[in-house]
N, C-alpha and C positions, 0 to 999 in steps of 0.2 A: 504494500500500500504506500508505500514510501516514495516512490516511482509516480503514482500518480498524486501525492499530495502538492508535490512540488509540477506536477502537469497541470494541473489546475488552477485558474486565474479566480480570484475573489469574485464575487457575485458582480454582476453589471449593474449599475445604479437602476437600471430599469423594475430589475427585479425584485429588488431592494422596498421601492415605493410604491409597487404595486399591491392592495389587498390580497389574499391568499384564493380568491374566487377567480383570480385575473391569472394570478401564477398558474393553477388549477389550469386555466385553458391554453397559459402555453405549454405545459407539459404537454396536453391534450394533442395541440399539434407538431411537437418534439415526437413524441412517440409515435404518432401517424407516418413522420419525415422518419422514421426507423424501420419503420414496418412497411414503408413503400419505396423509400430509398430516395424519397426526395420530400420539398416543401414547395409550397406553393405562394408565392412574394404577392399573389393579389390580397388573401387574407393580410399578410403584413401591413400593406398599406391602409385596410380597412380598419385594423385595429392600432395603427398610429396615431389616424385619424381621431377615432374614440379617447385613446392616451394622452392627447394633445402631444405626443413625443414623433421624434422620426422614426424612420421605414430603420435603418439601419440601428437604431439601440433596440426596437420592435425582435430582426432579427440576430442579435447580437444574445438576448434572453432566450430563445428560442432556443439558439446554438450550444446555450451554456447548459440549458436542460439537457439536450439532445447529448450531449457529451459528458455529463452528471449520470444519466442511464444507459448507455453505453457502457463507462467502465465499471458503475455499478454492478451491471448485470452479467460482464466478467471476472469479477472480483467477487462475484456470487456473495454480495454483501445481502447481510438479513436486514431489516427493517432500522434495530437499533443501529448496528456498524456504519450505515447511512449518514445514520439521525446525530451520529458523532463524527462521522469522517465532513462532513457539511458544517458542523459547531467549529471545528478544526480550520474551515476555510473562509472563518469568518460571516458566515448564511445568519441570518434572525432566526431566533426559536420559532416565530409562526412560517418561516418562508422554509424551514427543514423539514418544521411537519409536513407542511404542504406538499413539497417534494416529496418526503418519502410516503407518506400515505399513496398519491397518486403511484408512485413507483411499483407499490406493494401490490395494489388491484391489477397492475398490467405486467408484473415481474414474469412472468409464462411465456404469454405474445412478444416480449422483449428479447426474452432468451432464445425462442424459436428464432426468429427472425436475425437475431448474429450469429446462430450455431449457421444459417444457411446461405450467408455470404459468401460471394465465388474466390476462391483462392488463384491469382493469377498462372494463367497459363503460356508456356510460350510456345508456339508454334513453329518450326525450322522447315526450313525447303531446302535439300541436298541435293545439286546436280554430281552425281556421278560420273564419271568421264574414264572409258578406259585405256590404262595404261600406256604409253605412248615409247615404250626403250627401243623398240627397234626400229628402224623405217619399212611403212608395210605397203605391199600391194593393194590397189583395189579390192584384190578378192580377201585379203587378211580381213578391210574394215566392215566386213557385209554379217559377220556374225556379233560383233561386238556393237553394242549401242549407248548411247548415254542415258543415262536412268535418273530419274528424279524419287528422289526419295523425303520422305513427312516424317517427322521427330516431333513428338509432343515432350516437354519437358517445365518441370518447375523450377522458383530463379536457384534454388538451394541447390538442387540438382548441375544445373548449368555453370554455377559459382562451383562446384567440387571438381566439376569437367576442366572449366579452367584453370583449377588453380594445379590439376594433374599435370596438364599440357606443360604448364610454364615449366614446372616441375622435371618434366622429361625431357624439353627443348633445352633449361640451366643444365641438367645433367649431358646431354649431347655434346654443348659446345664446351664442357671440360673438360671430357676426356680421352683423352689421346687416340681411341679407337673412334671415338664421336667425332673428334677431328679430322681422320681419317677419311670417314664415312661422306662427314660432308665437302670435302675435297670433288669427290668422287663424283656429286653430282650437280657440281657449277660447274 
C-alpha cells in the first residue's frame, strides 16, 4: 500500500466542497467510466454547469474516484482499509464514507470489470527468405519460397527474446571463435 499512498494526489478541491449526494454521483459515473472503459464529457459539462465550477475540476473528481476504485479494488481493500487509506490522504470523514460506502455496493462489478482488461498483445510478421550461400540456377529457386510467418507474443516475452539476443551477439563478438565466424561472412 505504500506504493500507492504516495501515487495518490490529495483530494481535488472539487470534491472536497461538494455534499456527499454530489460525490455519491460522481462515483456513480467513475465507476460507469470503469465498467465501460470510458466517460462521457457531455455529463461533465452538465454538471459544471449545476456546480457553478468548470468542465475540467468536474473531470479532475471524476478521475480521482475512478483511480481511488481502481487501486482499491486491486489492493482488495475491505471497506474499513478504504475508510483509512483515504483518512491517510487527507479525504473528510463524510467525503471517505461517501466513497467507500459507494465502493462497497459496486466492489463485484468493479473487480469483474479489471480482472477482464486486455493485456497487450504484440503481433510480429516474419518474412522468411531462403538461404542464399551459393549462387543458384533458375531451377534451384522454383522449390524454395519466401514464407511469411505470425508471432503473437507478450512485451515480457519479447523483452527476455531480447535481452537473449544481445546476450548471444556480446558473446559472438568476444570470442575468438565468434571472431572467426564472423570474419567468414562479411
Amino acid at each position: 500500500m505504500s506504493r500507492q499512498r504516495a501515487a495518490l494526489q490529495p483530494p481535488p478541491p472539487l470534491l472536497s466542497a461538494v455534499p456527499p449526494a454530489v460525490v455519491h454521483e460522481f462515483a456513480k459515473v467513475a465507476v460507469t467510466g470503469l465498467l465501460k472503459g470510458e466517460t462521457s464529457s457531455k455529463g461533465f459539462t452538465k454538471a459544471a454547469k449545476q456546480l457553478q465550477t468548470t468542465v475540467e475540476a468536474v473531470s479532475q473528481a471524476v478521475s480521482a474516484v475512478s483511480n481511488i476504485y481502481s487501486r482499491a479494488s486491486r489492493a482488495n481493500l475491505s471497506y474499513q482499509q478504504l475508510v483509512d487509506f483515504l483518512a491517510i490522504q487527507g479525504y473528510a470523514e463524510a467525503l471517505r464514507l461517501a466513497l467507500a460506502d459507494y465502493f462497497i455496493e459496486r466492489v463485484g462489478e468493479i473487480r469483474e470489470s479489471l480482472r477482464h482488461q486486455s493485456a497487450p498483445v504484440f503481433v510480429l510478421s516474419l518474412t522468411i527468405q531462403p538461404p542464399r550461400i551459393f549462387q543458384k540456377t533458375d531451377k534451384d529457386d522454383q522449390g524454395e519460397e519466401t514464407k511469411v510467418v505470425f508471432l503473437e507474443a507478450k512485451f515480457a516475452t519479447l523483452k527476455a527474446v531480447c535481452s537473449q539476443l544481445e546476450l548471444a551477439i556480446g558473446e559472438a563478438r568476444s570470442g575468438a571463435h565468434g571472431q572467426r565466424v564472423m570474419r567468414l561472412f562479411k
